[in-house]
PDB file of N, CA, C and O in Angstrom:
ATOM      1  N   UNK A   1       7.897 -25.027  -4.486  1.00  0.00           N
ATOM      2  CA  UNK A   1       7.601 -23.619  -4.387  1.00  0.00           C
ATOM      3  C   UNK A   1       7.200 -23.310  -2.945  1.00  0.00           C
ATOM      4  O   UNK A   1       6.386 -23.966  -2.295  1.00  0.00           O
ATOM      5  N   UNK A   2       8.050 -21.940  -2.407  1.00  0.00           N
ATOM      6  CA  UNK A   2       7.512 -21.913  -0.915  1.00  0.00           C
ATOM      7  C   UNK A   2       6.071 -20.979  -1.034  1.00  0.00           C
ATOM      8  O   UNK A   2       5.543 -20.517  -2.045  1.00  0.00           O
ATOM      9  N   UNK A   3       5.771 -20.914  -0.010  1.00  0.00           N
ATOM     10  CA  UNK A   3       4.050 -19.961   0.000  1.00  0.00           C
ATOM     11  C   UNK A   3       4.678 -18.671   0.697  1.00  0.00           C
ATOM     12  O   UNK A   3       5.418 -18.543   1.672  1.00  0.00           O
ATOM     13  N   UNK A   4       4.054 -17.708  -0.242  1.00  0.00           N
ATOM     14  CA  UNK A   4       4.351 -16.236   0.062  1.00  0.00           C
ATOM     15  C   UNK A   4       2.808 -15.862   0.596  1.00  0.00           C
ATOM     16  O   UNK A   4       1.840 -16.611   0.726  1.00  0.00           O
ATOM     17  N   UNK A   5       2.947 -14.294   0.883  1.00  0.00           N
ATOM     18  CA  UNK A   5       2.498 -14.207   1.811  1.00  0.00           C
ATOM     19  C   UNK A   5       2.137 -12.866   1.584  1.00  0.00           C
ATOM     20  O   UNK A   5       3.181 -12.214   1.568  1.00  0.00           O
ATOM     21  N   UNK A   6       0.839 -11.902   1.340  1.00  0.00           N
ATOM     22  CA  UNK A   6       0.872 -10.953   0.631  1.00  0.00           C
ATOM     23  C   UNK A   6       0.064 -10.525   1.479  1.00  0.00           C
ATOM     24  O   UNK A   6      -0.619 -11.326   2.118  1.00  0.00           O
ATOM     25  N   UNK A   7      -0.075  -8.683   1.746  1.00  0.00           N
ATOM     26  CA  UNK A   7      -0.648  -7.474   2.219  1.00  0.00           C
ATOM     27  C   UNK A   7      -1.745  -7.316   1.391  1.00  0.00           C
ATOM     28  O   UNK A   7      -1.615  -7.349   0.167  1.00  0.00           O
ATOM     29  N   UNK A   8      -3.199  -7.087   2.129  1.00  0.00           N
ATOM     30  CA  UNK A   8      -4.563  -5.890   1.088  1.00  0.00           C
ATOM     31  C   UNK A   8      -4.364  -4.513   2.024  1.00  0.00           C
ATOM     32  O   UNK A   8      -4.737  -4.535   3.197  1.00  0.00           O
ATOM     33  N   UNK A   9      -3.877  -3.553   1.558  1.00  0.00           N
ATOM     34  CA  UNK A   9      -4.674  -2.476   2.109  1.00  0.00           C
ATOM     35  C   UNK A   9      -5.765  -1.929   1.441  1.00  0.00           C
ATOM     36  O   UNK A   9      -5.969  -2.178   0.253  1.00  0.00           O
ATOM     37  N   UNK A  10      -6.437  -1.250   2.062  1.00  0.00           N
ATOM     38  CA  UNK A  10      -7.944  -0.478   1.279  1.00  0.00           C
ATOM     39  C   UNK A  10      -7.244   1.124   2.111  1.00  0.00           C
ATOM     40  O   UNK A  10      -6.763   1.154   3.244  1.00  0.00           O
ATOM     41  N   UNK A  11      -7.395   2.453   1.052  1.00  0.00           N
ATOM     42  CA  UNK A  11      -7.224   3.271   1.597  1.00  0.00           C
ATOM     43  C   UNK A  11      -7.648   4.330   0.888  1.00  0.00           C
ATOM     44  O   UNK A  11      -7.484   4.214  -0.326  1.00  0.00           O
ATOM     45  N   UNK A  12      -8.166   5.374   1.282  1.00  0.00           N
ATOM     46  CA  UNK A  12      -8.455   6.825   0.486  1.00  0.00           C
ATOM     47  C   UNK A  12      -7.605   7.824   1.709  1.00  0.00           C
ATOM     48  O   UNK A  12      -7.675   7.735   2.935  1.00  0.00           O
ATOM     49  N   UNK A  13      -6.624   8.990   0.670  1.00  0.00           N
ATOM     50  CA  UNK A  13      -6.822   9.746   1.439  1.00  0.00           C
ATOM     51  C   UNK A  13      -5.985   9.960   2.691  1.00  0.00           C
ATOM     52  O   UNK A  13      -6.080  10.895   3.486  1.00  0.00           O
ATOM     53  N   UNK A  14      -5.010   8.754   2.730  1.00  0.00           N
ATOM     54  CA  UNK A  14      -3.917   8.234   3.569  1.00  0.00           C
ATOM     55  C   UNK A  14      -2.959   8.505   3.799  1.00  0.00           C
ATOM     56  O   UNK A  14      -2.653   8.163   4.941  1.00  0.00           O
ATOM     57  N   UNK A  15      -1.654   9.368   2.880  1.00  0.00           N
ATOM     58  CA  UNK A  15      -0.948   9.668   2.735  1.00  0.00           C
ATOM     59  C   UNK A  15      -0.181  10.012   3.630  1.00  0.00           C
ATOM     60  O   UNK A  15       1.018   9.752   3.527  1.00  0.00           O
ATOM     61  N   UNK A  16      -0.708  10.708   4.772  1.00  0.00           N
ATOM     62  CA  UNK A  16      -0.083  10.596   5.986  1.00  0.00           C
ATOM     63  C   UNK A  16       0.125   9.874   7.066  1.00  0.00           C
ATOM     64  O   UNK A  16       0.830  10.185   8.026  1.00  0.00           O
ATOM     65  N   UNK A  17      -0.637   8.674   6.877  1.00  0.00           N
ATOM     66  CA  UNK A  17      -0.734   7.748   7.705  1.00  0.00           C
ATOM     67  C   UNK A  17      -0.143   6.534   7.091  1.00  0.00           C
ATOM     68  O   UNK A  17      -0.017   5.550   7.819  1.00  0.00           O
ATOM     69  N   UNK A  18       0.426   6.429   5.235  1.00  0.00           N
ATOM     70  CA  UNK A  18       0.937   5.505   4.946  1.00  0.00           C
ATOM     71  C   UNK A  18       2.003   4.863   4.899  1.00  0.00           C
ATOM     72  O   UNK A  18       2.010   3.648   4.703  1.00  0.00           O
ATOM     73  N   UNK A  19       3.363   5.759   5.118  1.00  0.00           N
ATOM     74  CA  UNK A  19       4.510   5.626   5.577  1.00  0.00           C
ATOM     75  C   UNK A  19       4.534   4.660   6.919  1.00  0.00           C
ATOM     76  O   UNK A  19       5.081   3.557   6.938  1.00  0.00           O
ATOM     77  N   UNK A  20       4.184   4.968   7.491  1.00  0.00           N
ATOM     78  CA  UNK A  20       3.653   4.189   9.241  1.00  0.00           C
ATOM     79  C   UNK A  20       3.169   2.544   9.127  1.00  0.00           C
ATOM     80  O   UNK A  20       3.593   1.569   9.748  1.00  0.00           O
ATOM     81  N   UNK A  21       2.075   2.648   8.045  1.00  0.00           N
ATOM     82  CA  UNK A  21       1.556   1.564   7.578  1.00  0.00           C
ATOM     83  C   UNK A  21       2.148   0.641   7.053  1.00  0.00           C
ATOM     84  O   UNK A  21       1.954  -0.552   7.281  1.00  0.00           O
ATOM     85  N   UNK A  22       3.106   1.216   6.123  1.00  0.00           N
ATOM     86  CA  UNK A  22       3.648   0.296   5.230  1.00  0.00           C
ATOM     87  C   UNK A  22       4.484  -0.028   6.296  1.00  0.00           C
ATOM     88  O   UNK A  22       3.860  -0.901   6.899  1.00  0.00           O
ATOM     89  N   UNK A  23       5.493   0.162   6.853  1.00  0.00           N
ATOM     90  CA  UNK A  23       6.306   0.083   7.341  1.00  0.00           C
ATOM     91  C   UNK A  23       6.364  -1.371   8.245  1.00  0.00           C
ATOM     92  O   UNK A  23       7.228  -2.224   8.447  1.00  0.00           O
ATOM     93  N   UNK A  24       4.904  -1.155   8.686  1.00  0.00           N
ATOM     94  CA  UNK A  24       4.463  -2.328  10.305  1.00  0.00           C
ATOM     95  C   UNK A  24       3.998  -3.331   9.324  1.00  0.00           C
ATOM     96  O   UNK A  24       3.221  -4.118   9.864  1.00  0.00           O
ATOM     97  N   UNK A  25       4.212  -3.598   7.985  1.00  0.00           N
ATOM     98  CA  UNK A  25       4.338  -5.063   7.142  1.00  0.00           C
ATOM     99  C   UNK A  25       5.095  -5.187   6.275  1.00  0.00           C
ATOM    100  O   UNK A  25       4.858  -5.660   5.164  1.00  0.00           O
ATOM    101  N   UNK A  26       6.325  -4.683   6.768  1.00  0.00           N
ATOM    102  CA  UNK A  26       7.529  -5.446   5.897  1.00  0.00           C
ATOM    103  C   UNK A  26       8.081  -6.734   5.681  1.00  0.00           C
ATOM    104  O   UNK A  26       8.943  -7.136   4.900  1.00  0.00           O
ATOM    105  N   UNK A  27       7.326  -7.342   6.627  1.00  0.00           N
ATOM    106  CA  UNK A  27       7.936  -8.701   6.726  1.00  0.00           C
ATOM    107  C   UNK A  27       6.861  -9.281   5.393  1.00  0.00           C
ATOM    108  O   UNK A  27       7.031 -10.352   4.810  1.00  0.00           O
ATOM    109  N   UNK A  28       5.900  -8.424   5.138  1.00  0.00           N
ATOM    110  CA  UNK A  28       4.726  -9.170   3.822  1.00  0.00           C
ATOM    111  C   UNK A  28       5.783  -9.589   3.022  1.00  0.00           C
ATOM    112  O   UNK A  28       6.873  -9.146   3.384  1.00  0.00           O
ATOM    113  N   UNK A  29       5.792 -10.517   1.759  1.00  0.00           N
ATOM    114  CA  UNK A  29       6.746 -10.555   0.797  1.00  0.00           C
ATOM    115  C   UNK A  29       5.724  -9.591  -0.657  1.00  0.00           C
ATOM    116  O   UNK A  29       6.198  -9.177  -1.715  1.00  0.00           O
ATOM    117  N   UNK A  30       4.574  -9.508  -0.276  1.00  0.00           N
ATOM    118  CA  UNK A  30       3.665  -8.306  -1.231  1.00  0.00           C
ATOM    119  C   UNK A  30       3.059  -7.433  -0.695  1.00  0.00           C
ATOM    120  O   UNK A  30       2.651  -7.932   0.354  1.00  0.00           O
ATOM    121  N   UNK A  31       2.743  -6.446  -0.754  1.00  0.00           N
ATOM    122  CA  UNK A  31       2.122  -5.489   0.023  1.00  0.00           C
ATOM    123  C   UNK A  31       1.240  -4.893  -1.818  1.00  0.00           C
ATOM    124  O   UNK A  31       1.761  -4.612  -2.898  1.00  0.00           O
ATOM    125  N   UNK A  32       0.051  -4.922  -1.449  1.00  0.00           N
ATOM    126  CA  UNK A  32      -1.233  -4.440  -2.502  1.00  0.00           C
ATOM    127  C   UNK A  32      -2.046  -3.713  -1.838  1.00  0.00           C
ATOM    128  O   UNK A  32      -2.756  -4.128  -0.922  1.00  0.00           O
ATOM    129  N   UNK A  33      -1.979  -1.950  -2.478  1.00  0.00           N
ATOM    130  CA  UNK A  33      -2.757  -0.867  -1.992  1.00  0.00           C
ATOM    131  C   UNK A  33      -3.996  -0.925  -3.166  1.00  0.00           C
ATOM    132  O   UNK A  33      -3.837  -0.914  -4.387  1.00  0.00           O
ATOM    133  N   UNK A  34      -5.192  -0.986  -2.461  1.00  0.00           N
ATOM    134  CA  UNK A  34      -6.282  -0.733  -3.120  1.00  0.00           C
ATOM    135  C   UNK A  34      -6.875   1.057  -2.721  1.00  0.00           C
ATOM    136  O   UNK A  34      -7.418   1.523  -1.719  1.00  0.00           O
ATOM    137  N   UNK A  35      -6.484   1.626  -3.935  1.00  0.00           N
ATOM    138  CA  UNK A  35      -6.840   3.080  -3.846  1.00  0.00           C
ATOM    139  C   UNK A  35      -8.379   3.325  -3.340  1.00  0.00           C
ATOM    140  O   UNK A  35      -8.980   2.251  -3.334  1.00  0.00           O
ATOM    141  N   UNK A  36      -9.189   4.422  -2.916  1.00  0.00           N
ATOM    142  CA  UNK A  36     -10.669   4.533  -3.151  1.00  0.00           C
ATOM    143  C   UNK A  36     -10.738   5.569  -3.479  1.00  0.00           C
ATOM    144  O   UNK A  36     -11.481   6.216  -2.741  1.00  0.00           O
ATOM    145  N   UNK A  37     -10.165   6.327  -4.560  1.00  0.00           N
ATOM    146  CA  UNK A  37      -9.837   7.831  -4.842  1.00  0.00           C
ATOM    147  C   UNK A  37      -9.372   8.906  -4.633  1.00  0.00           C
ATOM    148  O   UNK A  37      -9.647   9.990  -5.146  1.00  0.00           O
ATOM    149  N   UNK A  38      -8.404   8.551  -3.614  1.00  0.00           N
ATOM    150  CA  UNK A  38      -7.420   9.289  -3.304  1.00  0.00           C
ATOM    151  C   UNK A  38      -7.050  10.496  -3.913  1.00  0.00           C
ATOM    152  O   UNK A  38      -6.683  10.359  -5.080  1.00  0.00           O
ATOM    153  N   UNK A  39      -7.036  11.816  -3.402  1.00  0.00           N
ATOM    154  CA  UNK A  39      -7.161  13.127  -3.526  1.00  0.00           C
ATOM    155  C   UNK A  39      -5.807  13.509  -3.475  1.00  0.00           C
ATOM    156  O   UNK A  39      -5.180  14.243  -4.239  1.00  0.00           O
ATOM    157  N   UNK A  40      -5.520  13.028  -2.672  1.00  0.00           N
ATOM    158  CA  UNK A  40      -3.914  13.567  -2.138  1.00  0.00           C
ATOM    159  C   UNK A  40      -2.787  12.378  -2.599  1.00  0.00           C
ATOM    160  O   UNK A  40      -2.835  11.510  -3.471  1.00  0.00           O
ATOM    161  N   UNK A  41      -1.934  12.685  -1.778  1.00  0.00           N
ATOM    162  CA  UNK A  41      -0.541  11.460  -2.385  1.00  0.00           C
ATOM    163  C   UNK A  41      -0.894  10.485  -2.332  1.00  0.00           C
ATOM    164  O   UNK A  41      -0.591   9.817  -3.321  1.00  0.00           O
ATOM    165  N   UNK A  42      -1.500   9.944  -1.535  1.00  0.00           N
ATOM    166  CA  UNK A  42      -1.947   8.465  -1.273  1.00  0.00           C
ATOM    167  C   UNK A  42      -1.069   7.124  -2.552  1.00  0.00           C
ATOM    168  O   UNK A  42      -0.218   6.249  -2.391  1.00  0.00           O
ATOM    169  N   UNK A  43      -1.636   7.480  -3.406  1.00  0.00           N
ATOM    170  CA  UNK A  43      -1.056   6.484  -4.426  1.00  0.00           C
ATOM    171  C   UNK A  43       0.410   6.772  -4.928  1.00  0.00           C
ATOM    172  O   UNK A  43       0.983   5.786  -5.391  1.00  0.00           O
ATOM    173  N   UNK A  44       1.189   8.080  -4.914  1.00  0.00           N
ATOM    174  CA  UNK A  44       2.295   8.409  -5.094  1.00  0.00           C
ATOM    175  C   UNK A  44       3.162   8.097  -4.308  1.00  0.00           C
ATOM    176  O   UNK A  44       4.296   7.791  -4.676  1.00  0.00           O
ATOM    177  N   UNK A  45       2.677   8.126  -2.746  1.00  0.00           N
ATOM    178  CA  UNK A  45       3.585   7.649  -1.735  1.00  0.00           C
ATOM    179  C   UNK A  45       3.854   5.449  -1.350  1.00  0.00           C
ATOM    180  O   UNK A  45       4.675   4.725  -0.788  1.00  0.00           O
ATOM    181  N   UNK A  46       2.721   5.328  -2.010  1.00  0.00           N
ATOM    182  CA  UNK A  46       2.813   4.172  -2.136  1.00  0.00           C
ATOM    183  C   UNK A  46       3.797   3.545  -2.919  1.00  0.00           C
ATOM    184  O   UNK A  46       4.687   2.908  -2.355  1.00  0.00           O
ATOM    185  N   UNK A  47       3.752   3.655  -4.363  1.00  0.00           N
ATOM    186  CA  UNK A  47       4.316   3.737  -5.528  1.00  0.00           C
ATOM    187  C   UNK A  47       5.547   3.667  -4.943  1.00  0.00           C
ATOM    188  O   UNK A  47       6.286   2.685  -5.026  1.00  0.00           O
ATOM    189  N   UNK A  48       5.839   4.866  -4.241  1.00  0.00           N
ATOM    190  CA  UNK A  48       7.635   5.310  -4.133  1.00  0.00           C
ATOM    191  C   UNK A  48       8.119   4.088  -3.241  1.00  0.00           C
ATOM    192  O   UNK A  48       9.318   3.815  -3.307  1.00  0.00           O
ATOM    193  N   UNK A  49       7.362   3.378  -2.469  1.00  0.00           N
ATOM    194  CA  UNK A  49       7.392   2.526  -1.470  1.00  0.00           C
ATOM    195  C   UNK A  49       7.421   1.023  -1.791  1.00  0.00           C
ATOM    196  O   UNK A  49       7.496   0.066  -1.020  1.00  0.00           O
ATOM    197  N   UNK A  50       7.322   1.081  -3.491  1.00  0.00           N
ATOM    198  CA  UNK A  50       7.306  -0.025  -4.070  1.00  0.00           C
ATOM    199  C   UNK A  50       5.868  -1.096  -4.017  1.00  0.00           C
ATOM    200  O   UNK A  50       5.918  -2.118  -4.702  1.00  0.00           O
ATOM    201  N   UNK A  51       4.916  -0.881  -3.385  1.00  0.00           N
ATOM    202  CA  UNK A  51       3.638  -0.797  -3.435  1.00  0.00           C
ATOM    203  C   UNK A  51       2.671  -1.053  -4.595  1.00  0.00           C
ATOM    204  O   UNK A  51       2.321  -0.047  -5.213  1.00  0.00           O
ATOM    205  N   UNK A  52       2.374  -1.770  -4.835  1.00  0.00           N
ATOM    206  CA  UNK A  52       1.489  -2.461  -5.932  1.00  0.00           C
ATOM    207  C   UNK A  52       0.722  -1.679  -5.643  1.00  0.00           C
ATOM    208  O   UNK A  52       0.559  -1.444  -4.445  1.00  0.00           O
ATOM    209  N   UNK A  53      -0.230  -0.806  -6.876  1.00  0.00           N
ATOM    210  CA  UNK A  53      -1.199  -0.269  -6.300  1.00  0.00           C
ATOM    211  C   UNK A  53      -2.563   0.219  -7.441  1.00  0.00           C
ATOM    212  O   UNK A  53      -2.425   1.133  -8.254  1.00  0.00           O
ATOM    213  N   UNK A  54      -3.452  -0.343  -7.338  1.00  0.00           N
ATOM    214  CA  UNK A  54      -4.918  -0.352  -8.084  1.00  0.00           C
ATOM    215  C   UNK A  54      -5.887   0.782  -7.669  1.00  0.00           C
ATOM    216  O   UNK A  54      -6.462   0.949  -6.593  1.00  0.00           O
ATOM    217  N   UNK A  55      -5.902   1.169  -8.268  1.00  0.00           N
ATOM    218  CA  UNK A  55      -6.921   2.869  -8.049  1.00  0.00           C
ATOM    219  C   UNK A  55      -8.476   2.104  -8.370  1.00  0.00           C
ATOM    220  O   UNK A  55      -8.483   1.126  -9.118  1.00  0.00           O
ATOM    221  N   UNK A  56      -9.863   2.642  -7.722  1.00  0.00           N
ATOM    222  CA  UNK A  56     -10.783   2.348  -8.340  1.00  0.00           C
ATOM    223  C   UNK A  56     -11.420   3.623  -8.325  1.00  0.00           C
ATOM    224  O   UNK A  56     -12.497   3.782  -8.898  1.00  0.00           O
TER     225      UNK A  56
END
C-alpha cells in the first residue's frame, strides 16, 4: 500500500477565498474542510469541489 497524503482545512465564512485554496492543494490525494459555521457558501462551494467536509 502506497502512503497518501491528505489536506485539514479549518474555515468559517470562506467562500470567497476557497476556490483559491483549494486549488494551491491539488496535488493532496484528500483534501478535508472542517466547517466552523459557516454562514455563507463555504460548505457548498467545497462540496462542489469534491471536498470532504464536516460542519461543527
Amino acid at each position: 500500500m502506497s502512503a497518501r497524503l491528505s489536506v485539514v482545512m479549518i474555515a468559517k465564512n470562506a467562500a470567497d477565498l476557497l476556490p483559491d485554496c483549494l486549488a494551491s492543494v491539488t496535488w493532496a490525494d484528500e483534501i478535508v474542510l472542517l466547517d466552523s459555521g459557516s454562514t455563507d457558501a463555504t460548505v457548498e462551494v467545497a462540496r462542489a469541489a469534491g471536498v470532504q467536509v464536516y460542519s461543527n
